[in-house]
N, CA, C and O of each residue as an XYZ file, in Angstrom:
300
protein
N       0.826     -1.199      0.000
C       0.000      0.000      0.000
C       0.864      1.253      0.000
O       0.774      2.120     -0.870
N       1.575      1.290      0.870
C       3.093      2.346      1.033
C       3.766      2.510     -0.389
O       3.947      3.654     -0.807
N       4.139      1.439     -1.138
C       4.511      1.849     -2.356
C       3.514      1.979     -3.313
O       4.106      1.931     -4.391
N       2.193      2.133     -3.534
C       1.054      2.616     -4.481
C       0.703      3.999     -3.692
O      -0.042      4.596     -4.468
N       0.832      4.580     -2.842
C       0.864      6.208     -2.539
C       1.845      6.917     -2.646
O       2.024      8.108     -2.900
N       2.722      5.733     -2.340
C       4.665      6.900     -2.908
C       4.294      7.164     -4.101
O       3.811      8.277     -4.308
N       4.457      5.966     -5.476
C       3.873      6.019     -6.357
C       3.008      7.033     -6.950
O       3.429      7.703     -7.893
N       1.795      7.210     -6.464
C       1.001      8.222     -6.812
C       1.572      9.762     -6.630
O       1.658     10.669     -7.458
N       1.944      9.712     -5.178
C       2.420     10.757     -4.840
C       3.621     11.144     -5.746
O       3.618     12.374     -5.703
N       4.507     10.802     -6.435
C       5.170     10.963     -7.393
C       4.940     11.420     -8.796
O       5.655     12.136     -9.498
N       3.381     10.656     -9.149
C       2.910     10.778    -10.456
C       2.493     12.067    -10.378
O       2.609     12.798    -11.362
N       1.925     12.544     -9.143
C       1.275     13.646     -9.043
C       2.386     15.194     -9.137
O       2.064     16.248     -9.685
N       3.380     14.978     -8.609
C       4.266     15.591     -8.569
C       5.354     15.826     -9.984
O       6.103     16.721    -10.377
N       5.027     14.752    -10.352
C       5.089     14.991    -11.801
C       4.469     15.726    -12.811
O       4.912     16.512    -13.648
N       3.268     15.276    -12.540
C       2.290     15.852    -13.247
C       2.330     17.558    -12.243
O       1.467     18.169    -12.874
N       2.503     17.908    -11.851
C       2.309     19.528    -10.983
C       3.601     20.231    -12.080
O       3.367     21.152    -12.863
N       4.660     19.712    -11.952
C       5.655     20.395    -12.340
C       5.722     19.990    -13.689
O       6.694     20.516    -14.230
N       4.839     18.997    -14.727
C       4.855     19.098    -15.750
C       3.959     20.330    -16.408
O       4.077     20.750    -17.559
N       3.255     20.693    -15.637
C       1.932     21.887    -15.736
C       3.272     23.476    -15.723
O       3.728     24.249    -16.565
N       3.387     23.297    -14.570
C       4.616     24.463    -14.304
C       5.227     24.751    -15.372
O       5.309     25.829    -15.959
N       5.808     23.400    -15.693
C       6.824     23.950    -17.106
C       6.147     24.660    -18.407
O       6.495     25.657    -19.040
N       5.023     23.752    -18.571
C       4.291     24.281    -19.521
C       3.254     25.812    -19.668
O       2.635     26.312    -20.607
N       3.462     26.193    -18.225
C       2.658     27.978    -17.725
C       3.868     28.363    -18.210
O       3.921     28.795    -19.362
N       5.069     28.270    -17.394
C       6.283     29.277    -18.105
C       6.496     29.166    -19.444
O       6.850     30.239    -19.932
N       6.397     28.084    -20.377
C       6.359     28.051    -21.811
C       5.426     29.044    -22.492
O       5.632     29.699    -23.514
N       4.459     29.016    -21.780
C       3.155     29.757    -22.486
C       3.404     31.114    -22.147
O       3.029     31.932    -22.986
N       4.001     31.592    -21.017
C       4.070     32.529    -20.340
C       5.066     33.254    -21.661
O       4.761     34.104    -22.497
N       5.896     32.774    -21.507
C       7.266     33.510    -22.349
C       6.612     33.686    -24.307
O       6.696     34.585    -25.144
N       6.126     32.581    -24.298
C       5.039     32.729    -25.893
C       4.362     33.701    -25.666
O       4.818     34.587    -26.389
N       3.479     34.114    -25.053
C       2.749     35.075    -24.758
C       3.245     36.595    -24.478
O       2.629     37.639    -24.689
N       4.792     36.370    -23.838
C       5.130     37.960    -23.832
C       6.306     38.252    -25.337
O       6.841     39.312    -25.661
N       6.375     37.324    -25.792
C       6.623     37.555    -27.200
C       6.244     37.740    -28.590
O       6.782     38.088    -29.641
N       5.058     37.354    -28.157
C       3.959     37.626    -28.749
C       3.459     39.430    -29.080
O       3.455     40.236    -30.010
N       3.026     39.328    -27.419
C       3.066     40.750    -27.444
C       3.781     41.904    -27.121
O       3.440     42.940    -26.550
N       4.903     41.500    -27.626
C       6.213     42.564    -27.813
C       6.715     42.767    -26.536
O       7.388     43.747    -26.217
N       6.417     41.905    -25.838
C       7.123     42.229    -24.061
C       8.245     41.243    -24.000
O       8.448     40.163    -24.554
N       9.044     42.127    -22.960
C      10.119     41.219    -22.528
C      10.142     39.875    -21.842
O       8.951     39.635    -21.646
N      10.666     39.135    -21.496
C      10.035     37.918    -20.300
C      10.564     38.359    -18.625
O      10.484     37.768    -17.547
N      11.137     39.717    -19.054
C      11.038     40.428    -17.300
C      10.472     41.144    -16.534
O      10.836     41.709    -15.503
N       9.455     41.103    -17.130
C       8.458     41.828    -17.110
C       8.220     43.119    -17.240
O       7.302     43.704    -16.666
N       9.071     43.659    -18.039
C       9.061     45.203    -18.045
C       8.117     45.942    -18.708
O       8.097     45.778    -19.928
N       7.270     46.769    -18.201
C       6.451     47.477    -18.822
C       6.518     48.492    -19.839
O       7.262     49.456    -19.660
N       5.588     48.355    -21.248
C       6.080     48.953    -22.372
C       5.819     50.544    -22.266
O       4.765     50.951    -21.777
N       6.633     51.271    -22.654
C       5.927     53.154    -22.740
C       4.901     52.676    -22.973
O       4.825     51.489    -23.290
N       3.844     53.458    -22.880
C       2.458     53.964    -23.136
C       2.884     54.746    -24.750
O       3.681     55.677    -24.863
N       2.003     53.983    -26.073
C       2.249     54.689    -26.655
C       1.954     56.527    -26.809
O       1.125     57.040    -26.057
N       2.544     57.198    -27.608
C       2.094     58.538    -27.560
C       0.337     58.936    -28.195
O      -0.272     58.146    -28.917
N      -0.176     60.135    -27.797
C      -1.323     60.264    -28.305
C      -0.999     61.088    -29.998
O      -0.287     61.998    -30.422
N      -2.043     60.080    -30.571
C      -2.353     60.553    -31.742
C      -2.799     61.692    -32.293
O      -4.023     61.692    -32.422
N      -2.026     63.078    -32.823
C      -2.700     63.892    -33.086
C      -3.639     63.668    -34.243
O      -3.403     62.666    -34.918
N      -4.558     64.347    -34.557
C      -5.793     64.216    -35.726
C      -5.383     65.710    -36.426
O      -4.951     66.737    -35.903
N      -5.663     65.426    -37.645
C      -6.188     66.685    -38.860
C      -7.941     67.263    -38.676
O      -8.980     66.884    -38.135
N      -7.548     68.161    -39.330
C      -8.896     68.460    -39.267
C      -9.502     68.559    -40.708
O      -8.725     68.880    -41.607
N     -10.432     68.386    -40.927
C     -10.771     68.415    -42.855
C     -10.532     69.119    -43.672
O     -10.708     68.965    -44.881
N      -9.918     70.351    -42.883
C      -9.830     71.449    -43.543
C      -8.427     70.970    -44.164
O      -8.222     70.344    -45.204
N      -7.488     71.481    -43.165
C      -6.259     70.451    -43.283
C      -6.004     69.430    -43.873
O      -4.837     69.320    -44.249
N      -6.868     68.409    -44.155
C      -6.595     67.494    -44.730
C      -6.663     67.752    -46.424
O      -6.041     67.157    -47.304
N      -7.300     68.467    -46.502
C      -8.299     69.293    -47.868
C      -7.042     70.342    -48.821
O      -6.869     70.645    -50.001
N      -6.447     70.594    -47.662
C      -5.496     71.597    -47.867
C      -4.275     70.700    -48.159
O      -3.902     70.549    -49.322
N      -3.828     70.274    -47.424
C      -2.326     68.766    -47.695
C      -2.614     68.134    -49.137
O      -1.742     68.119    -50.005
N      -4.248     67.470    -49.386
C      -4.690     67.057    -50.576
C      -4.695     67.975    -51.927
O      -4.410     67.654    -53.080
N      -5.094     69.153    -51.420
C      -5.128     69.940    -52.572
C      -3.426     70.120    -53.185
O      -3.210     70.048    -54.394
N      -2.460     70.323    -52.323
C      -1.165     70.708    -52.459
C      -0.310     69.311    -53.202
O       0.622     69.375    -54.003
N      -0.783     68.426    -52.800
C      -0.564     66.565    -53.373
C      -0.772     67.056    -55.158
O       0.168     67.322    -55.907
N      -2.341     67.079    -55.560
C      -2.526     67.101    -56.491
C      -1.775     68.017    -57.515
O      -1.367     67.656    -58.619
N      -1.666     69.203    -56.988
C      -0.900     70.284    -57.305
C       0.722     70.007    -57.955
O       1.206     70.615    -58.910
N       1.352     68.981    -57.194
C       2.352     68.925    -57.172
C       2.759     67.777    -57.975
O       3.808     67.681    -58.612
N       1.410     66.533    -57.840
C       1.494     65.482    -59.006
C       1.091     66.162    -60.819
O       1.470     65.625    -61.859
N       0.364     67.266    -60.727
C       0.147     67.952    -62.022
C       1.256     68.094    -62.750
O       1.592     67.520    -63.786
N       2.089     69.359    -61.768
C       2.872     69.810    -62.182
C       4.449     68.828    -62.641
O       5.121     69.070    -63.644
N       4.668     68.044    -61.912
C       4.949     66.625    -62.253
C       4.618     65.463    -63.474
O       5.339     64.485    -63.677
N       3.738     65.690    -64.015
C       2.569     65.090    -65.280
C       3.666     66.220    -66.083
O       4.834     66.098    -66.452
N       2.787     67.230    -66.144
C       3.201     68.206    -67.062
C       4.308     68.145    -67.308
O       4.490     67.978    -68.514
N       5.444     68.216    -66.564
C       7.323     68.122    -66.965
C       7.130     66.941    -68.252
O       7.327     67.058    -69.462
N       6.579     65.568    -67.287
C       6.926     65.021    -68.413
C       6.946     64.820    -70.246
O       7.614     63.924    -70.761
């Protein structure tokens, strides 16, 4: 009986630290995944996005076209 609970008690202990290995496997997949280190270091916060406004955008676009014309035309 003593050696079918060592036994078990072994399998089990096996099985615990076969789990273990496989969290830190996943663990380290997972912070490589998402661009993290495996030391846990926390990434900057990216910066905030400034926006255009339509006008602006209207204006950048108009100056694009302008400049692909005049570009056409050389050739």
């Amino acid at each position: 009986m003593w050696c079918n609970l060592y036994t078990l008690a072994m399998s089990l202990a096996d099985i615990v630290s076969s789990i273990d290995s496989e969290i830190a496997r996943l663990t380290q997949a997972r912070a490589l995944l998402s661009g993290l280190s495996t030391t846990k270091d926390t990434a900057a916060p990216l910066p905030k996005r400034r926006k255009l406004s339509a006008a602006a955008r209207k204006k950048i676009g108009d100056a694009q076209r302008k400049r692909w014309a005049t570009q056409k035309k050389d050739k």
